[in-house]
C-alpha positions as a printed Julia matrix, in Angstrom:
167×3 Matrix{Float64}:
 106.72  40.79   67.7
 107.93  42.38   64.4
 105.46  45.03   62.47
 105.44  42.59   59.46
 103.75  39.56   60.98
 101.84  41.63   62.81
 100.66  43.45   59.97
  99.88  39.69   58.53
  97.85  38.65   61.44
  95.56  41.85   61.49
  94.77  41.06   57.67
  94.14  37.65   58.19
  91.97  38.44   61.11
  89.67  40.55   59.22
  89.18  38.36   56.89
  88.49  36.1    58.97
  86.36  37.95   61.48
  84.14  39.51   58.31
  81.68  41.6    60.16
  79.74  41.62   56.87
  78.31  38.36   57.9
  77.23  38.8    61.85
  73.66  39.99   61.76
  73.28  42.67   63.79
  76.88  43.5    65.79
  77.58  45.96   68.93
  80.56  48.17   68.96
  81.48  47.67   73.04
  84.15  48.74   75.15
  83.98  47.46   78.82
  87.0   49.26   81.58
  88.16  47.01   84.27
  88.78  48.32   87.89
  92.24  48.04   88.65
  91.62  46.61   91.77
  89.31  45.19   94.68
  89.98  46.48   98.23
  88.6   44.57  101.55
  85.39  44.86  100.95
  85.12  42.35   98.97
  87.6   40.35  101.26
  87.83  38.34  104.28
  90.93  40.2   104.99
  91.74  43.93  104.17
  94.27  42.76  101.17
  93.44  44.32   97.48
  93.49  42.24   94.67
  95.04  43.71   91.56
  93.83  43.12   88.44
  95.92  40.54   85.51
  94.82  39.03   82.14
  93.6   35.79   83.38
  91.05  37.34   86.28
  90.37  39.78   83.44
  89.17  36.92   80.87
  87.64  34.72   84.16
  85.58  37.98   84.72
  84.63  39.11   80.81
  83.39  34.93   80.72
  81.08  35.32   83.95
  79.71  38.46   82.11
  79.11  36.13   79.14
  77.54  33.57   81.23
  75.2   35.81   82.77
  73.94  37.58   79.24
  73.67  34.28   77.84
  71.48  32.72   80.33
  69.26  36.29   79.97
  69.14  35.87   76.47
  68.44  32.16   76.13
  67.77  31.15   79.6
  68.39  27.14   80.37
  69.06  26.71   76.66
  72.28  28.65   76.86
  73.62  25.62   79.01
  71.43  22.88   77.79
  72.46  23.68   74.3
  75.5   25.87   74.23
  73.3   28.78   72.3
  75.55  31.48   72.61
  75.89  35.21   71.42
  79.15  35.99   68.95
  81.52  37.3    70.49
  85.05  38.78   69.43
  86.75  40.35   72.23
  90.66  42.3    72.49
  91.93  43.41   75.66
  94.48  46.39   75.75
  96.37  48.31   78.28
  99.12  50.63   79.05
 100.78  52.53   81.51
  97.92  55.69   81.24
  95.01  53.79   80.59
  92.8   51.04   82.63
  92.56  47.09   81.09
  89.58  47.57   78.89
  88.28  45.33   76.56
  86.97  46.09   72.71
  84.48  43.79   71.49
  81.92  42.83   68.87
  79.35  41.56   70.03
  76.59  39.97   68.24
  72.56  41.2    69.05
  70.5   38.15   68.35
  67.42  38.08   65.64
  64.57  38.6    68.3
  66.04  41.18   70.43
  65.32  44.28   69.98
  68.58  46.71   69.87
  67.98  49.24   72.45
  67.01  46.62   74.92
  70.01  44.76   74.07
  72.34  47.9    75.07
  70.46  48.19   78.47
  70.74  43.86   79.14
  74.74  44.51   78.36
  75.02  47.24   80.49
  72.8   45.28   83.14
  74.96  42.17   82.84
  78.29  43.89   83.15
  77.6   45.68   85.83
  77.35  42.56   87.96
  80.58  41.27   87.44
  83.16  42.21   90.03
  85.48  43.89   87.8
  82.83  45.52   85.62
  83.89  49.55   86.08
  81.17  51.86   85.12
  83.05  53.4    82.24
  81.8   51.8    78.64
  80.83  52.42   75.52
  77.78  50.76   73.51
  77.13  51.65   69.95
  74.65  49.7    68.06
  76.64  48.81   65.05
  79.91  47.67   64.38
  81.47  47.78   60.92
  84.67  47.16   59.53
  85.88  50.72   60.89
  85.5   49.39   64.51
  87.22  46.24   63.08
  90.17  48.31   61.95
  90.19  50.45   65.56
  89.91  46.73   67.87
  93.35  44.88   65.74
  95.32  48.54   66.07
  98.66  47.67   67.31
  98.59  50.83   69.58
  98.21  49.67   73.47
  99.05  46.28   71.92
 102.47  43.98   72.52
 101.1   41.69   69.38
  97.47  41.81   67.95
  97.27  37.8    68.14
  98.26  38.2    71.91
  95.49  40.31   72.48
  92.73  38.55   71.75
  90.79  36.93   74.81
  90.36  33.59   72.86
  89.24  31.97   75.49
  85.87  33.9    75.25
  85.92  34.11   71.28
  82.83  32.82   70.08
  81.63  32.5    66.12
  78.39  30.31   65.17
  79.29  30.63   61.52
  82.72  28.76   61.76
């Protein structure tokens, strides 16, 4: 993709994303195993890691926090945490993700780092490497839309697991 519509797309997406106006958001970066071996297999095969099992697995992760957080209401009702997530990788580093992700009103913030950790660690994929900081701000904005370990910013984004109540 050429520098100037990327350059277009990040501006537009920070506009659009406007931390200003999530309530209280995490700074989170989740690493991905590369791969499963046998033991999680019938046979003795590995399973290496792509986008799509990469998304599948950063949605269970969301499905699990969500039911934590809201319990039968996050089903019932579709209440939901915001969530902004960008996955990167390149030839040195593990798929990781960068995300905001929203704490909600009644939680309180250092519980809310231990429930992400909690939830992430359950997923299949989840590696033990991450990194939780309790607020996001338009500097962590600015890191997540680099084009660095990017092919396009807009290709990046996991939209499938984008998720903003204020729309």
């Amino acid at each position: 993709m050429n520098t100037i519509n990327d350059e277009k797309i990040t501006l537009a997406l920070k506009k659009w994303l406007d931390i200003e106006k999530w309530k209280n958001p995490f700074a989170v970066t989740f690493t991905l195993k590369k791969n499963l071996d046998g033991m999680y297999l019938t046979k003795s095969n590995i399973i290496y890691l792509d986008e799509f099992e990469a998304s599948k697995n950063f949605r269970y992760f969301l499905n699990i926090l969500n039911k934590k957080l809201f319990g039968n209401r996050s089903s019932r009702y579709g209440l939901k945490v915001d969530v902004f997530p960008i996955i990167e990788q390149s030839d040195t580093k593990h798929l990781h993700y960068h995300i905001i992700i929203d704490c909600p009103p009644n939680q309180k913030t250092n519980n809310y780092e231990i429930l992400i950790r909690e939830c992430w660690s359950k997923t299949d994929w989840g590696d033990v490497q991450m990194c939780i900081k309790t607020f996001a701000d338009i500097g962590w904005v600015s890191y997540i839309t680099k084009t660095r370990d990017k092919y396009s910013v807009a290709e990046s984004i996991d939209w499938n697991n984008v998720y903003k109540s204020n729309l």
